[in-house]
PDB file of N, H, CA, C and O in Angstrom:
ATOM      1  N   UNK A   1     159.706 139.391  89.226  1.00  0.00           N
ATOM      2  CA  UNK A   1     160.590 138.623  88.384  1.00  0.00           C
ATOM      3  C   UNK A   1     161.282 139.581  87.407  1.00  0.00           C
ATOM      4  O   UNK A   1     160.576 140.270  86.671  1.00  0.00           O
ATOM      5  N   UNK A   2     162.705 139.677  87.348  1.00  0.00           N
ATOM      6  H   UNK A   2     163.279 139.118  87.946  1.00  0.00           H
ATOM      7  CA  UNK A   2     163.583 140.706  86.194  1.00  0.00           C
ATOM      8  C   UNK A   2     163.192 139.831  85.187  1.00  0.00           C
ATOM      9  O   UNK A   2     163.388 138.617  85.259  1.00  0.00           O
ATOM     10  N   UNK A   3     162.607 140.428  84.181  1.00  0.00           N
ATOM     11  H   UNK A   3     162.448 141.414  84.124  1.00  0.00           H
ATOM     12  CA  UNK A   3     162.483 140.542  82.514  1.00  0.00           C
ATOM     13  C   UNK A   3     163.531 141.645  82.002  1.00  0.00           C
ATOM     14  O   UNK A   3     163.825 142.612  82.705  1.00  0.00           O
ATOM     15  N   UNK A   4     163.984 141.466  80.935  1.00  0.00           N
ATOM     16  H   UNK A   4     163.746 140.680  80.364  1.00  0.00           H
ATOM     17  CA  UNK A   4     164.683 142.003  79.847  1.00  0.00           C
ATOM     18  C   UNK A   4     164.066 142.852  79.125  1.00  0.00           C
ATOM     19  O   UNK A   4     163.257 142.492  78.270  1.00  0.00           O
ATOM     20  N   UNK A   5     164.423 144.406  79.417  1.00  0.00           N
ATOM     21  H   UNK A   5     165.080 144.699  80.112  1.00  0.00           H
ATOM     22  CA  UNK A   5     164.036 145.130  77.779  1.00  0.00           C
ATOM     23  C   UNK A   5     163.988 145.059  76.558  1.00  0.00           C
ATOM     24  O   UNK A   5     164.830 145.698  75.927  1.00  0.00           O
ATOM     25  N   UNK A   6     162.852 144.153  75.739  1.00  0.00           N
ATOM     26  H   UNK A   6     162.168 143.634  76.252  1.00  0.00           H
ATOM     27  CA  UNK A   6     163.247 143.777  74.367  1.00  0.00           C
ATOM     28  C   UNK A   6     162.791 145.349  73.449  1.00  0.00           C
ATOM     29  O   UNK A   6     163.127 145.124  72.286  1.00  0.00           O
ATOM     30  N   UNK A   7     162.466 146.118  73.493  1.00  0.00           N
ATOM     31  H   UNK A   7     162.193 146.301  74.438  1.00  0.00           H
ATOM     32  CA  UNK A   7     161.485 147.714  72.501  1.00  0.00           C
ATOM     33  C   UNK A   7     160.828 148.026  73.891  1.00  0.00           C
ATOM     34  O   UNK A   7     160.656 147.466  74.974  1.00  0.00           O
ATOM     35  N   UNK A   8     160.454 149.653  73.054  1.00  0.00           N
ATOM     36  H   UNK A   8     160.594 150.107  72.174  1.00  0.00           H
ATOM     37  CA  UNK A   8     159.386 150.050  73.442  1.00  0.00           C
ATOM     38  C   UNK A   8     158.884 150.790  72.514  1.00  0.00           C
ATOM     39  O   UNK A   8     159.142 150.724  71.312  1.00  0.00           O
ATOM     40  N   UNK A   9     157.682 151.982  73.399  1.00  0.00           N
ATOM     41  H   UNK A   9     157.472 152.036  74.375  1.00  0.00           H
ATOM     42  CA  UNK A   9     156.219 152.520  72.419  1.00  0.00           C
ATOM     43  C   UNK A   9     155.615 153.718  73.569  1.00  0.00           C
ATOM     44  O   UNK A   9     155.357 153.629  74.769  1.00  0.00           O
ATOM     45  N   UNK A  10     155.554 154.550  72.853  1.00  0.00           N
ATOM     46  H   UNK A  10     155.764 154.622  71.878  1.00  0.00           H
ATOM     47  CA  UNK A  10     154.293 155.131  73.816  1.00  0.00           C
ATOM     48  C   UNK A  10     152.833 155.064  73.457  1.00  0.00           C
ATOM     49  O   UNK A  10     152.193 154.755  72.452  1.00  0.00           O
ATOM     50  N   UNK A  11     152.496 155.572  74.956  1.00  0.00           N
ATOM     51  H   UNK A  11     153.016 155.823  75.772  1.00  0.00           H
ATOM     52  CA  UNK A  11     150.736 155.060  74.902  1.00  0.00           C
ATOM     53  C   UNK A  11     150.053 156.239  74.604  1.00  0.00           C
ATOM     54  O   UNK A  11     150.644 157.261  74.256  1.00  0.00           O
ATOM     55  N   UNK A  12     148.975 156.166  74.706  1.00  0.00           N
ATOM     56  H   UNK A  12     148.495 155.336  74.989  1.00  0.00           H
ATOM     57  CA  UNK A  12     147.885 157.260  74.134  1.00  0.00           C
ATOM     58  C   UNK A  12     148.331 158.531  74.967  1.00  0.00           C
ATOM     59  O   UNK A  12     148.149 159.588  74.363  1.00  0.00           O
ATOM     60  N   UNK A  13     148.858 158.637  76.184  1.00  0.00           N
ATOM     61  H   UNK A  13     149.007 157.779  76.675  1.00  0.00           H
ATOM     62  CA  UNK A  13     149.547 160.035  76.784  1.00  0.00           C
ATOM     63  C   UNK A  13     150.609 160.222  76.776  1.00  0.00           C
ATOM     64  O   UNK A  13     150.993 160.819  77.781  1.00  0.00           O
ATOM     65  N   UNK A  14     151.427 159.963  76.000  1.00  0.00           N
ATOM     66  H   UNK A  14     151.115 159.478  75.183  1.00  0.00           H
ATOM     67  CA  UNK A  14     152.324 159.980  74.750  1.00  0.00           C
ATOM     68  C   UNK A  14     154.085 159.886  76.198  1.00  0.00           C
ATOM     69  O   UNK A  14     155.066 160.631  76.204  1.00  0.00           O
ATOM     70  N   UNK A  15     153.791 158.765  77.100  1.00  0.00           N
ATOM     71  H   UNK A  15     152.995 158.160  77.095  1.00  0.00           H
ATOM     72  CA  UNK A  15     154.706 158.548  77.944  1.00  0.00           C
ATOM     73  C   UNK A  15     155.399 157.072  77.680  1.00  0.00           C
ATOM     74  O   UNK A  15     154.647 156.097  77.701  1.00  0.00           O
ATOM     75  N   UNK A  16     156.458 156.925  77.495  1.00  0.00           N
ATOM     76  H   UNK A  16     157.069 157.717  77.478  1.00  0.00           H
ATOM     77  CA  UNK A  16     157.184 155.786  77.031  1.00  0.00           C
ATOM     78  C   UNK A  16     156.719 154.598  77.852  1.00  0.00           C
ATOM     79  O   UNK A  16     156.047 154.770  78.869  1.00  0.00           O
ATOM     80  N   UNK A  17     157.043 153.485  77.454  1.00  0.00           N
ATOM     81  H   UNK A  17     157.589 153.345  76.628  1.00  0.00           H
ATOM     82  CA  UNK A  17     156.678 152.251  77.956  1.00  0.00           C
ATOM     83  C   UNK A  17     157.459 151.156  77.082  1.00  0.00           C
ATOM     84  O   UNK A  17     157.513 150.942  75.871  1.00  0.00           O
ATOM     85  N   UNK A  18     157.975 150.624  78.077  1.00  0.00           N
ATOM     86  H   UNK A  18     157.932 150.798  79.061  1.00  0.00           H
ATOM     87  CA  UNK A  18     158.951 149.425  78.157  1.00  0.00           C
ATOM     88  C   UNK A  18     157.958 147.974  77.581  1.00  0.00           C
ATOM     89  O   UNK A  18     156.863 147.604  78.003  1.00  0.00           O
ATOM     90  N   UNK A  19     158.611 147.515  76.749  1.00  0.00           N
ATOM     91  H   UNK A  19     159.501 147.816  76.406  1.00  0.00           H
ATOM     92  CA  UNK A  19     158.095 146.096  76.053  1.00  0.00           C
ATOM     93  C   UNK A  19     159.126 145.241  76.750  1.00  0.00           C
ATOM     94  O   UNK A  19     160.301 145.605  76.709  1.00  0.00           O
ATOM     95  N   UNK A  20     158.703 143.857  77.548  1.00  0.00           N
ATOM     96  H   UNK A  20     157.748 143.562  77.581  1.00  0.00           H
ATOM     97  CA  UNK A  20     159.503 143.318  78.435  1.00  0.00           C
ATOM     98  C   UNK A  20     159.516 142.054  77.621  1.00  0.00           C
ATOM     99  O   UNK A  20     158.446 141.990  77.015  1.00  0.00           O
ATOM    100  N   UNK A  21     160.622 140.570  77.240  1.00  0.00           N
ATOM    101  H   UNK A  21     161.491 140.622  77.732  1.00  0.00           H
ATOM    102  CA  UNK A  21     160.908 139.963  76.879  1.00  0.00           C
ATOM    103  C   UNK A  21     159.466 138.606  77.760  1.00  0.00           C
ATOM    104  O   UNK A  21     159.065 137.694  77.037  1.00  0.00           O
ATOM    105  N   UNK A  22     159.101 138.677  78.732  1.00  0.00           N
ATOM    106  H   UNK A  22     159.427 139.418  79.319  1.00  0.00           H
ATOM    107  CA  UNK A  22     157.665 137.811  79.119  1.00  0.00           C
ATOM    108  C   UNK A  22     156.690 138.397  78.492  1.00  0.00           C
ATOM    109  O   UNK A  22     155.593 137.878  78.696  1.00  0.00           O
ATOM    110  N   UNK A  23     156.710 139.512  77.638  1.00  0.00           N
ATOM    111  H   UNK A  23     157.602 139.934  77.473  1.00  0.00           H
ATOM    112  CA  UNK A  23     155.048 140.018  77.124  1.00  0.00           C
ATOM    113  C   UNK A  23     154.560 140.731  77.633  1.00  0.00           C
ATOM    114  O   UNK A  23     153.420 140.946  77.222  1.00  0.00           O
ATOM    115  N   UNK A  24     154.946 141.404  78.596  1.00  0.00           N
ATOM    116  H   UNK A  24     155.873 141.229  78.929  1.00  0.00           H
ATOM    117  CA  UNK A  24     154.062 142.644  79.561  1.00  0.00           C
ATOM    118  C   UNK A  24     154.947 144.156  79.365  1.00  0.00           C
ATOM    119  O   UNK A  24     156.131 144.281  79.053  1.00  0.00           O
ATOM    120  N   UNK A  25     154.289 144.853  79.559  1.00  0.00           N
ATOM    121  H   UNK A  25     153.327 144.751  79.812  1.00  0.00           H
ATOM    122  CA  UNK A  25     154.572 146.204  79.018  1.00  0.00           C
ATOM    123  C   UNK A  25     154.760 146.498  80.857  1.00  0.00           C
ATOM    124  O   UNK A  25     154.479 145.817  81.843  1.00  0.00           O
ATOM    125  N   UNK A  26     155.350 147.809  80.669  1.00  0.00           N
ATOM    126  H   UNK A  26     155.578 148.363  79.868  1.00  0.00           H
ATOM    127  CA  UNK A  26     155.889 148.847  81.935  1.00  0.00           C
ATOM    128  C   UNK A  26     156.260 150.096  81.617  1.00  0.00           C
ATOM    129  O   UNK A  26     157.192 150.183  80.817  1.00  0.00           O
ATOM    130  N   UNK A  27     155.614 151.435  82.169  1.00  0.00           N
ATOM    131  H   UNK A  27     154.857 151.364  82.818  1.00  0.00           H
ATOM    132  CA  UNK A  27     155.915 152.258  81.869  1.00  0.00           C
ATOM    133  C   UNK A  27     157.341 152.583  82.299  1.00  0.00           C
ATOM    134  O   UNK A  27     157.707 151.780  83.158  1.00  0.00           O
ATOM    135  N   UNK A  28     158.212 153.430  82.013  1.00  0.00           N
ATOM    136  H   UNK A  28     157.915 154.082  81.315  1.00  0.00           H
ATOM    137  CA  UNK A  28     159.511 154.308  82.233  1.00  0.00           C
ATOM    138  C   UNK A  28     159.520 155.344  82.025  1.00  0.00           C
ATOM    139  O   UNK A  28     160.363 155.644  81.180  1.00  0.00           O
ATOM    140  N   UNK A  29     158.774 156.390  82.520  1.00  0.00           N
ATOM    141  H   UNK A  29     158.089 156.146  83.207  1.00  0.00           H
ATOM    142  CA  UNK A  29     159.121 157.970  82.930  1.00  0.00           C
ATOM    143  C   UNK A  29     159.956 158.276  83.182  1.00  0.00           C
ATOM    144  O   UNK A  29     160.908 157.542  83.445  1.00  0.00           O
ATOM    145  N   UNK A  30     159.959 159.281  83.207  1.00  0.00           N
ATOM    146  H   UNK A  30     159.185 159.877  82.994  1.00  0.00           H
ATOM    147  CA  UNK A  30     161.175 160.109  83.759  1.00  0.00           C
ATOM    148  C   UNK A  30     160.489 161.399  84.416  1.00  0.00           C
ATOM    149  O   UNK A  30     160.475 162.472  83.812  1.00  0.00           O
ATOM    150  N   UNK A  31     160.007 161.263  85.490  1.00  0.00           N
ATOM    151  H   UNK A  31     160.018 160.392  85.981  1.00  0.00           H
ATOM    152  CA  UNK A  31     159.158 162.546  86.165  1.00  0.00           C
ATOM    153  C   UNK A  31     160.280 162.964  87.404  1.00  0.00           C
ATOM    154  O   UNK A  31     160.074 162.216  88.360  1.00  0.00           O
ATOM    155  N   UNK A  32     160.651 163.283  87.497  1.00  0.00           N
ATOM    156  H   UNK A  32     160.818 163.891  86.720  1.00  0.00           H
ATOM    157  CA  UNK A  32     161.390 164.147  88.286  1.00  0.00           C
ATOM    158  C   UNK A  32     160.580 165.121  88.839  1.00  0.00           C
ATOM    159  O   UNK A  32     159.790 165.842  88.229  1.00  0.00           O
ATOM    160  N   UNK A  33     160.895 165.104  90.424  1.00  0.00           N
ATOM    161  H   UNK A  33     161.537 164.519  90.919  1.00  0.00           H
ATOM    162  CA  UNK A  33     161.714 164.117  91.211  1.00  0.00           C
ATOM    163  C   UNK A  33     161.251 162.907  91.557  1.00  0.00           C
ATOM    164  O   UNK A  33     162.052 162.239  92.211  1.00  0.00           O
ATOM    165  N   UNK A  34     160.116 162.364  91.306  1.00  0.00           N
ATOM    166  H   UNK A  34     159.465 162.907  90.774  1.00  0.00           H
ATOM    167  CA  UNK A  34     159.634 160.913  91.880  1.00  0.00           C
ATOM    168  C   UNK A  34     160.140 159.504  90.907  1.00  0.00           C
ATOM    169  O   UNK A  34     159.976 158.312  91.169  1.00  0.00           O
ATOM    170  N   UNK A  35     160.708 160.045  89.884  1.00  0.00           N
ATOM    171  H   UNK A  35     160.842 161.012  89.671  1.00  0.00           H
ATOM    172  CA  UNK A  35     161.337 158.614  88.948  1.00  0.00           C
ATOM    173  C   UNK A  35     162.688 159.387  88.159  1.00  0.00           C
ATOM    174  O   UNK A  35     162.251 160.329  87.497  1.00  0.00           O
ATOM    175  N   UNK A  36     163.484 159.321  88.095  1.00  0.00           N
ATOM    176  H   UNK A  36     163.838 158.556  88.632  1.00  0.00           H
ATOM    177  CA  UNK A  36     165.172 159.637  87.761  1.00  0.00           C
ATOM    178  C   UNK A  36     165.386 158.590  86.626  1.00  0.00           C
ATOM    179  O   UNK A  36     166.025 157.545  86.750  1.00  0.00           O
ATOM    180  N   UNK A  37     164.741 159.039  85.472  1.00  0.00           N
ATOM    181  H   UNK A  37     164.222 159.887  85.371  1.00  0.00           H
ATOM    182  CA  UNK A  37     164.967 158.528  84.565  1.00  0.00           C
ATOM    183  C   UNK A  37     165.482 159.073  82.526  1.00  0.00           C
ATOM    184  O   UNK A  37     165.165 158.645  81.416  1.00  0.00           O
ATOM    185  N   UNK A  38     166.372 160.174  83.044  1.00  0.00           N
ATOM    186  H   UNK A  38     166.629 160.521  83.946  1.00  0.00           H
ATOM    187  CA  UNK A  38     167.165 160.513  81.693  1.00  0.00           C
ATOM    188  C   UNK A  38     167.315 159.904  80.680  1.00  0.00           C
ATOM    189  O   UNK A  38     166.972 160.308  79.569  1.00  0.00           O
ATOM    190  N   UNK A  39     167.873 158.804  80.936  1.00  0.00           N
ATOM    191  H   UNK A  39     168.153 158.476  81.838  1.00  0.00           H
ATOM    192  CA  UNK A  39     167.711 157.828  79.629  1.00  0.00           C
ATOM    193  C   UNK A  39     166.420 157.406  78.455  1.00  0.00           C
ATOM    194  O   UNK A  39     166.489 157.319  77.229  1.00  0.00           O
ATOM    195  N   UNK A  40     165.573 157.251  79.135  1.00  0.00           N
ATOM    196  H   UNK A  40     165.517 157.321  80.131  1.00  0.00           H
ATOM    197  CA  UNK A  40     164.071 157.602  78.453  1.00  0.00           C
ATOM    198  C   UNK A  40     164.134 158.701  76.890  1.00  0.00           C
ATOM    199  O   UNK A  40     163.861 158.570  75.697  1.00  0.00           O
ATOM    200  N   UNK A  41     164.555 159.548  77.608  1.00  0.00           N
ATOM    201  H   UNK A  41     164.777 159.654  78.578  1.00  0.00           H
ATOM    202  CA  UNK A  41     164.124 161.140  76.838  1.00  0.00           C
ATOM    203  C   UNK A  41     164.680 161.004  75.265  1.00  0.00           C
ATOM    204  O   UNK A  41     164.143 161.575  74.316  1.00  0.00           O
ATOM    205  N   UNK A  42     165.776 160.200  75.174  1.00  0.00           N
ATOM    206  H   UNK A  42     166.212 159.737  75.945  1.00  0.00           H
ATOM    207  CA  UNK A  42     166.641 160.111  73.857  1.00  0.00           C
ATOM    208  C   UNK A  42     166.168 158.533  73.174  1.00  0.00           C
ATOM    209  O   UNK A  42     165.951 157.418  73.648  1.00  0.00           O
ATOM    210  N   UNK A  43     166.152 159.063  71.986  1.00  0.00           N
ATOM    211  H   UNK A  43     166.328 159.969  71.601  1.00  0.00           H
ATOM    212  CA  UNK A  43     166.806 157.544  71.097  1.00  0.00           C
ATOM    213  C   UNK A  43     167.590 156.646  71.788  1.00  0.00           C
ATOM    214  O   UNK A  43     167.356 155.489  72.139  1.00  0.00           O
ATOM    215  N   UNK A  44     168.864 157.578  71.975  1.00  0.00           N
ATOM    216  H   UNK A  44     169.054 158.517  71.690  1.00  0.00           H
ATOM    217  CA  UNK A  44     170.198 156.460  72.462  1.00  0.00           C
ATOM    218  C   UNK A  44     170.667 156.018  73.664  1.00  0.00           C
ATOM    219  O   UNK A  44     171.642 155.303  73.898  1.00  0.00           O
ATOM    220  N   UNK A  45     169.557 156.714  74.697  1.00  0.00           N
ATOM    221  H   UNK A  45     168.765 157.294  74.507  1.00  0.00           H
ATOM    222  CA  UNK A  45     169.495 156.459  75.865  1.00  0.00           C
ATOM    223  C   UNK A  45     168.644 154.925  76.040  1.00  0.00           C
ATOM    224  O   UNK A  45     168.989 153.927  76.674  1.00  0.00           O
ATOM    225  N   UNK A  46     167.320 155.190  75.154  1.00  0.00           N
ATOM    226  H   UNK A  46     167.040 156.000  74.639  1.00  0.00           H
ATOM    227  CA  UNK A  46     166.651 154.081  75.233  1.00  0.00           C
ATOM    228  C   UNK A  46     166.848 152.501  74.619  1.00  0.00           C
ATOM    229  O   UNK A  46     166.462 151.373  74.924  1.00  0.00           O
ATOM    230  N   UNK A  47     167.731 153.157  73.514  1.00  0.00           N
ATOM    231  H   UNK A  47     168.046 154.074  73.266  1.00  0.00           H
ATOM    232  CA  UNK A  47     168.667 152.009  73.071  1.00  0.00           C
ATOM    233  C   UNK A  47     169.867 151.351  74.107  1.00  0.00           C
ATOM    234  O   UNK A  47     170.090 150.142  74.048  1.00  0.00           O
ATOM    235  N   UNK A  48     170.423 151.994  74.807  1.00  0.00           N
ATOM    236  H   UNK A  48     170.242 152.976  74.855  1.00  0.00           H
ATOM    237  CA  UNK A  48     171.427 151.882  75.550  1.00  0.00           C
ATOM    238  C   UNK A  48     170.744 150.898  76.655  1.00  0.00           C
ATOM    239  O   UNK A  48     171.634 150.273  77.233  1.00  0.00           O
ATOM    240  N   UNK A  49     169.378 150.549  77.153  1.00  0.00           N
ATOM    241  H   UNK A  49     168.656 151.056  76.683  1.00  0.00           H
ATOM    242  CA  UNK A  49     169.393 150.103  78.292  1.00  0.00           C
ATOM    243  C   UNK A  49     168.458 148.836  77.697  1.00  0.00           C
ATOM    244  O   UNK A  49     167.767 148.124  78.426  1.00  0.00           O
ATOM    245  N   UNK A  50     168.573 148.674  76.116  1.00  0.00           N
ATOM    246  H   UNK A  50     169.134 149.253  75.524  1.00  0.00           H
ATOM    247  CA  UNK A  50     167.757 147.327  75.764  1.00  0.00           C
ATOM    248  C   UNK A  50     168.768 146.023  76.501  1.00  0.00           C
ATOM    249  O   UNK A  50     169.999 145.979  76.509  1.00  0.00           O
ATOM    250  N   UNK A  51     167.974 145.203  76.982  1.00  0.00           N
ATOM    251  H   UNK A  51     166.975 145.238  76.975  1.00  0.00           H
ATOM    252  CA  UNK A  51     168.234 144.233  77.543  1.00  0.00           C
ATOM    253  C   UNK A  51     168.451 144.243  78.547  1.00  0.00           C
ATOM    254  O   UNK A  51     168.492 143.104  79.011  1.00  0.00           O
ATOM    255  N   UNK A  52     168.700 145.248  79.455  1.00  0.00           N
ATOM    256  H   UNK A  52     168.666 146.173  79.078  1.00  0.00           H
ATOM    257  CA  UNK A  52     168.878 145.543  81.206  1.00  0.00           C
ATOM    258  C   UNK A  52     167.431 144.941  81.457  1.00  0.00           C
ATOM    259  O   UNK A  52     166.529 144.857  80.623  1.00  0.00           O
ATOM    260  N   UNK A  53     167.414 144.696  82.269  1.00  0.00           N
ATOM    261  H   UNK A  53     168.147 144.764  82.946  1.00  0.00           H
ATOM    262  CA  UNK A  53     165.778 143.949  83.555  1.00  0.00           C
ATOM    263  C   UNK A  53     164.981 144.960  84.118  1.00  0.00           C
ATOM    264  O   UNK A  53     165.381 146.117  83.988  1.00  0.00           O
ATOM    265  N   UNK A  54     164.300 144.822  84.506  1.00  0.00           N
ATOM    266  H   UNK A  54     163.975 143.882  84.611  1.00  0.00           H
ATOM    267  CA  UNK A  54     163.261 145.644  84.740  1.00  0.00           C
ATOM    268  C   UNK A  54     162.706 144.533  85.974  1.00  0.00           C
ATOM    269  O   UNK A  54     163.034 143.381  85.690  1.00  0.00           O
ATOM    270  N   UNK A  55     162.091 144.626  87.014  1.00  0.00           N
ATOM    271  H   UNK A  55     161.824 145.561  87.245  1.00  0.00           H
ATOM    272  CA  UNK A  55     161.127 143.862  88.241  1.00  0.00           C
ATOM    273  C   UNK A  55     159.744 143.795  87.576  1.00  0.00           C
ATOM    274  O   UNK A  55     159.040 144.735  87.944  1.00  0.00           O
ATOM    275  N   UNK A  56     159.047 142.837  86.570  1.00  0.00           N
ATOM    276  H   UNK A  56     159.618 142.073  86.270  1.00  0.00           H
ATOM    277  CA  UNK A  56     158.124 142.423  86.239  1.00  0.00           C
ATOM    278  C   UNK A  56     157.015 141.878  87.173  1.00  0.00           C
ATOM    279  O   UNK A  56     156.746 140.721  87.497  1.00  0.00           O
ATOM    280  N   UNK A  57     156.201 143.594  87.657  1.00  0.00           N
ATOM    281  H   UNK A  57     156.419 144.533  87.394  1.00  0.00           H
ATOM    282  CA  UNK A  57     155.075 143.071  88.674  1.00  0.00           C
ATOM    283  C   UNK A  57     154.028 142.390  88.393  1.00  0.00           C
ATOM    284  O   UNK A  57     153.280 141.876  89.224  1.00  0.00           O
ATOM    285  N   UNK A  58     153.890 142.339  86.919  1.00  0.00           N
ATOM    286  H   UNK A  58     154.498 142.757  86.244  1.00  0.00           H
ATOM    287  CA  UNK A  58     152.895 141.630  86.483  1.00  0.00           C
ATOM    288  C   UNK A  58     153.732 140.139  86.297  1.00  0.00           C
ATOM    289  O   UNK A  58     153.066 139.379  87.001  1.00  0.00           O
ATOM    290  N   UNK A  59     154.439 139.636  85.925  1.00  0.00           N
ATOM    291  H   UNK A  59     154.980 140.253  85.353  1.00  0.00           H
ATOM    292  CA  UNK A  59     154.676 138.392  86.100  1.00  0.00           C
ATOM    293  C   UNK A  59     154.671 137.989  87.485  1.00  0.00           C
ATOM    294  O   UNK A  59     154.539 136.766  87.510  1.00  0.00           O
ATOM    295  N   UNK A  60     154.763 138.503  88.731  1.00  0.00           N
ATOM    296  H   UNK A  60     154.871 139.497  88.710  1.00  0.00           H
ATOM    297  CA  UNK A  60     154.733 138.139  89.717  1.00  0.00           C
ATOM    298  C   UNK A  60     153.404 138.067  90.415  1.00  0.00           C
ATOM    299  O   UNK A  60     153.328 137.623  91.561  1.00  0.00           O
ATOM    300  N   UNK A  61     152.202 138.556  89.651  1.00  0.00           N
ATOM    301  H   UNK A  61     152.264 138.916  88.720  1.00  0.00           H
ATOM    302  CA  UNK A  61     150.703 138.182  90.105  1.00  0.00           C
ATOM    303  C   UNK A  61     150.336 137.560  88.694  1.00  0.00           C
ATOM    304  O   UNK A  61     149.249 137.904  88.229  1.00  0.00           O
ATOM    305  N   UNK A  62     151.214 136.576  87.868  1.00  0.00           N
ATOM    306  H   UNK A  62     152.097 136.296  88.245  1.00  0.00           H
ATOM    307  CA  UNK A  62     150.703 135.933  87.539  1.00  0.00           C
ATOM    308  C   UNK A  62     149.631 136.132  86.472  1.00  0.00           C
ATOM    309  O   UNK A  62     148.765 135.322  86.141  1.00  0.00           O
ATOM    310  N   UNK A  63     149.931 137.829  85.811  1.00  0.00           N
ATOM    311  H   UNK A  63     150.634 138.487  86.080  1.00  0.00           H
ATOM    312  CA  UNK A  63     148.635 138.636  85.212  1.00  0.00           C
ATOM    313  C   UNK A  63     148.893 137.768  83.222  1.00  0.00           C
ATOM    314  O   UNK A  63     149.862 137.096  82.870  1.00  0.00           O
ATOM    315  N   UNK A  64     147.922 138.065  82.540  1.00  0.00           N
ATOM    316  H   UNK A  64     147.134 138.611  82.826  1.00  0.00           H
ATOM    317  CA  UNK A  64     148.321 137.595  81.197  1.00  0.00           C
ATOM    318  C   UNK A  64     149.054 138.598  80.916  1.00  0.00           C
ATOM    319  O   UNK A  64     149.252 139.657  81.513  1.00  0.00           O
ATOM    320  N   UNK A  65     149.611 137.999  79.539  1.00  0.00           N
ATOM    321  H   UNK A  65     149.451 137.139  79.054  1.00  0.00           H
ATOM    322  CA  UNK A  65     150.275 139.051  78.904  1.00  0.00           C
ATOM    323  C   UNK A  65     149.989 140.138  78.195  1.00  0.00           C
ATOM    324  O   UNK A  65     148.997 139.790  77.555  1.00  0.00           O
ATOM    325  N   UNK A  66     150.245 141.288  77.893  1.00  0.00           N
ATOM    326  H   UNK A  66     151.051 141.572  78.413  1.00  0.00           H
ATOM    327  CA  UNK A  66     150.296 142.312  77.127  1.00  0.00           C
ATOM    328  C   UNK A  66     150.255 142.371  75.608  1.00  0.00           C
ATOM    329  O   UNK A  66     149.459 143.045  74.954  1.00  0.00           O
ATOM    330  N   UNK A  67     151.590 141.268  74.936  1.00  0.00           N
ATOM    331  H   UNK A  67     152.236 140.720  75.467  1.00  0.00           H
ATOM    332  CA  UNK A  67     151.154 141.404  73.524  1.00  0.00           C
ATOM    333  C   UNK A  67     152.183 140.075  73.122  1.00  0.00           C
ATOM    334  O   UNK A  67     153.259 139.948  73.707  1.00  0.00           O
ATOM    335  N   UNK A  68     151.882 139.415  72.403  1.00  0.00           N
ATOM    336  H   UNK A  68     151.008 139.518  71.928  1.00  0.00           H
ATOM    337  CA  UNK A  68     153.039 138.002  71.851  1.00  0.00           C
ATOM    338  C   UNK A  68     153.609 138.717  71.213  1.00  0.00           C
ATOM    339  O   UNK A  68     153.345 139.808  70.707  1.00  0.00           O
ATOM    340  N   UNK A  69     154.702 137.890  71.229  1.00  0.00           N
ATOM    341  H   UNK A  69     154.917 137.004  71.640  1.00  0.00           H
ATOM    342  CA  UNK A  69     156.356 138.210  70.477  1.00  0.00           C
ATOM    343  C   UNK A  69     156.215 137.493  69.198  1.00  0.00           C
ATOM    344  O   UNK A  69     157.146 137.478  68.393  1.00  0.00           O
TER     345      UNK A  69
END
């Protein structure tokens, strides 16, 4: 299910992670070559893609949520 980028945060291995508008978190790396993700690396990159969707695998098994809004 596409959820919306509302923030994010990094986790204890200090790799960004997407706060999704259903409550579930998703990481967004940028490991090259297996994830092509530049935008990550900046402030204004990561600002730039608030509200784009993301494929919410955890809403699709139905998992609880991550953290209330």
């Amino acid at each position: 299910m596409e959820q919306p980028i509302i923030g994010y945060h990094k986790d204890e291995e200090d790799d960004w992670v997407a706060e999704l508008a259903c409550g579930h978190n998703q990481h967004v790396r940028h490991d090259p070559p297996w994830q092509l993700r530049p935008w990550v690396t900046t402030p204004e990159g990561r600002e730039s893609r608030l509200g784009n969707k993301l494929d919410c695998k955890k809403c699709n098994r139905n998992e609880p949520k991550d953290f209330q809004r």
